[in-house]
Residue, then its C-alpha position, 0 to 999 in steps of 0.5 A: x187231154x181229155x175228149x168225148x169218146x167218138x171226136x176226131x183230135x187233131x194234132x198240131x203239125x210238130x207237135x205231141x199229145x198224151x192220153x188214157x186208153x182203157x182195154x178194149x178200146x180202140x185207137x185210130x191214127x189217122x193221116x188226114x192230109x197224106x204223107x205225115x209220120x205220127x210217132x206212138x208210144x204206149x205205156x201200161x196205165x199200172x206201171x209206167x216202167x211197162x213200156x212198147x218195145x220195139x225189140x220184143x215186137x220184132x222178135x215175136x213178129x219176125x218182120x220189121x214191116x207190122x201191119x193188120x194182125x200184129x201186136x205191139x209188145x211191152x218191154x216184159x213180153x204183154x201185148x199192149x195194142x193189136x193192129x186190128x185193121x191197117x190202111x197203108x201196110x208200111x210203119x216203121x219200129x226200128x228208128x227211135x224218135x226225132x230229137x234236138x240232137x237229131x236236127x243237130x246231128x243229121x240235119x245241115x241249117x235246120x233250127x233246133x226243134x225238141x222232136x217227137x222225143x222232146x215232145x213226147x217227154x213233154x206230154x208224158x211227163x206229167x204221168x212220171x215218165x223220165x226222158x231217158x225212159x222214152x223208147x223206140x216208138x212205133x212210127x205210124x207211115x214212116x217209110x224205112x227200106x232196108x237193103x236186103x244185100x247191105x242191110x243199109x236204111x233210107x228215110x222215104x216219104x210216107x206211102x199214106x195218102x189223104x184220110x188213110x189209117x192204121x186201128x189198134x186195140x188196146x189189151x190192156x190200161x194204157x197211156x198213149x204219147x202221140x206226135x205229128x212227125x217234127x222230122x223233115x225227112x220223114x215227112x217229105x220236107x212236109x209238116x202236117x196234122x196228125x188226127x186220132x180217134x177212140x171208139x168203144 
């Protein structure tokens, strides 16, 4: 997909997009209506094998809870995007993207849908992106407490509300995948747009 650098691009509720993003240039995901998981994965432009990593982040941040300051690593220890200002201060990068097996295996009469992973594969494949390479992605206002005592996880709806953000910069050539959430629990039982824009 390509777009003017500057326009506000809306992602469909339930669905995903791919896209270039040069070094240097910024990345805005917004949440134009409130309450709405837009799943990111960044893929380095020079070899696709380089890949977000969620693991690698975690350990260089020592937090789970990234936010304005923060960098988002690559499977081989480069930064791929620094989060340069955030307006919710609450994302998640511990659960990897919805899929068909997800609806299947955690939700009771949900129809079957592809997720955010079928729906990454399929925006991403086009660039030679293997399904089973897609990795954790980094869940831009998903809401994922840990109990401190038990280490236990709960999905919550989002702390985002209407026109909130979260702005990255990219440090090196990128392809970005990027979802409107497909998860009802993730989303609060909600679907909605995912918009995002590129400035610079």
């Amino acid at each position: 997909m390509t777009k003017a650098v500057g326009d506000i691009v809306e992602i469909a509720p339930r669905s995903g997009t791919a896209f270039s993003l040069s070094a240097g240039q910024y990345l805005t995901v917004i949440d134009p209506l409130g309450g709405q998981v837009a799943d990111l994965l960044a893929v380095s432009r020079n070899d696709v094998h380089e890949m977000i990593s969620s693991g690698r982040t975690l350990d260089y941040a020592e937090t789970i809870y990234l936010t304005t300051g923060d960098n988002l690593y690559s499977n081989r220890s480069n930064i791929m995007l620094a989060i340069v200002e955030d307006r919710v201060g609450r994302h998640d990068f511990l659960l990897t993207p919805c899929s068909e097996a997800t609806f299947r295996l955690c939700y009771e009469n949900e129809p079957p849908h592809p997720g955010c992973h079928g729906n990454l594969y399929a925006a991403l494949a086009p660039f030679g992106i293997a399904e089973d390479a897609i990795p954790v992605a980094f869940n831009c206002f998903m809401n994922v407490p840990v109990d401190g005592a038990t280490g236990k996880l709960k999905v919550l709806p989002p702390l985002s509300r209407a026109g909130d953000f979260i702005r990255f910069r990219a440090e090196m050539d990128l392809l970005i995948g990027l979802t409107a959430c497909s998860a009802p629990a993730s989303n609060g039982g909600t679907f909605k747009p995912i918009h995002y824009r590129i400035d610079g």
